[in-house]
N, C-alpha and C positions, 0 to 999 in steps of 0.2 A: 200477380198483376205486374205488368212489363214499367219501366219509368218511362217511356211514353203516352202512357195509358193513365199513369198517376199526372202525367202534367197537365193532359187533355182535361183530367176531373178536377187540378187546380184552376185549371182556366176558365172553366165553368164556376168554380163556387166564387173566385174573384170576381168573375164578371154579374156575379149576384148577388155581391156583399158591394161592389159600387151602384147597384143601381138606389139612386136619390129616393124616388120615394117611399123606400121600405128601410126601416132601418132593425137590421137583423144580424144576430152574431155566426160567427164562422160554424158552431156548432147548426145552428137553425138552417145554415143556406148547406151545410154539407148533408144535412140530410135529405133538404129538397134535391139536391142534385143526386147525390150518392148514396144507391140504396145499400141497407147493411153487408151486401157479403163483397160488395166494390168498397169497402173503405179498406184506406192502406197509410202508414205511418209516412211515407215520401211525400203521400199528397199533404197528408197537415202538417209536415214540416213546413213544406213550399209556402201552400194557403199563409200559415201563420209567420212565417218569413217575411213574405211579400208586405203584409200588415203588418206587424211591427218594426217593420225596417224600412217605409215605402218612403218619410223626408228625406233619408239621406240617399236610398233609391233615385228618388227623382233629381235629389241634387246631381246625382253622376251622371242621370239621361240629360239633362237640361245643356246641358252644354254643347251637344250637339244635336242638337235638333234647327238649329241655321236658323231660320225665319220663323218657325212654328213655338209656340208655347205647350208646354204638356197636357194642359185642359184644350188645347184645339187639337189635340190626338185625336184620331176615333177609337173610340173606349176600347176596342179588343186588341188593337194594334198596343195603346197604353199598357194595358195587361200583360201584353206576350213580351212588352221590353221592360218591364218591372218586374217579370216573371225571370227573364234571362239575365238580366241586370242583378238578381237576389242570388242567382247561381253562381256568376264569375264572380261575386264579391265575399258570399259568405258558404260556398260549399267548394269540395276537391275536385269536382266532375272537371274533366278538361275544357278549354276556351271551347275547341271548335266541337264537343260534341254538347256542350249550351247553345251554341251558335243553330249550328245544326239542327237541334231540337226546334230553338225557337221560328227560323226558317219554316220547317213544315206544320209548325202551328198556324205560321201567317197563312200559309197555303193552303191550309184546311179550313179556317178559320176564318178569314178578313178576305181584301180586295187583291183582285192578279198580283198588282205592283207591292203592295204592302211590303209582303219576303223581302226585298228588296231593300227598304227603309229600313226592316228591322235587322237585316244583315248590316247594313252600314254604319248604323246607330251602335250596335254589338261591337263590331267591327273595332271602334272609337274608343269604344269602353275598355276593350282590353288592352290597347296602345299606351293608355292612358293609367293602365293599373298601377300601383305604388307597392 
């Protein structure tokens, strides 16, 4: 399985581990999403990344998001940059092929402009690295 294929299946089980009224563990929603012979070790590093490391996550997106708060994200867009945000800060893949990735998640994923937000949003993050 290619690591775009594994972010697509992180970005699904994320997006079904914040949905409010089910509350289910990463195990439970990887299995509704990902049937057994699609699981792959990248995607539950990511999945379990993203959640255990998603306060101090969102303290790094908060900052630039200008006028927006992170709960007035729309929830797939929040994911693809807590999803990218979890790569430039605790994994080796380079900035621009996280950037990169996360870009055509928005494109497949969320609304025309989105990409966009979440380029710029990315963008910020790594300027900003320490």
């Amino acid at each position: 399985m290619s690591r775009t294929e594994s972010r697509q299946h992180a970005i699904q089980i994320l997006f079904q581990l914040e949905t409010k009224e089910h509350d289910i563990t990463i195990e439970e929603a990887t299995e509704f999403i990902v049937e057994a012979p699609l699981k792959d070790e990248f995607c539950d590093i990511l999945v379990r990344g993203v959640k255990s490391n998603q306060d101090e996550i969102d303290e790094k997106i908060k900052p630039h998001l200008k006028q927006w708060t992170i709960d007035r994200i729309n929830k797939i867009d929040r994911i693809i940059l807590r999803l990218g945000t979890y790569e430039l800060l605790y994994s080796d893949a380079p900035d621009k092929v996280v950037v990169n990735e996360a870009v055509n998640l928005a494109k497949t994923y969320s609304d025309d402009d989105s990409y966009k937000f979440i380029n710029g949003v990315l963008s910020e993050i790594i300027k900003n690295k320490a």
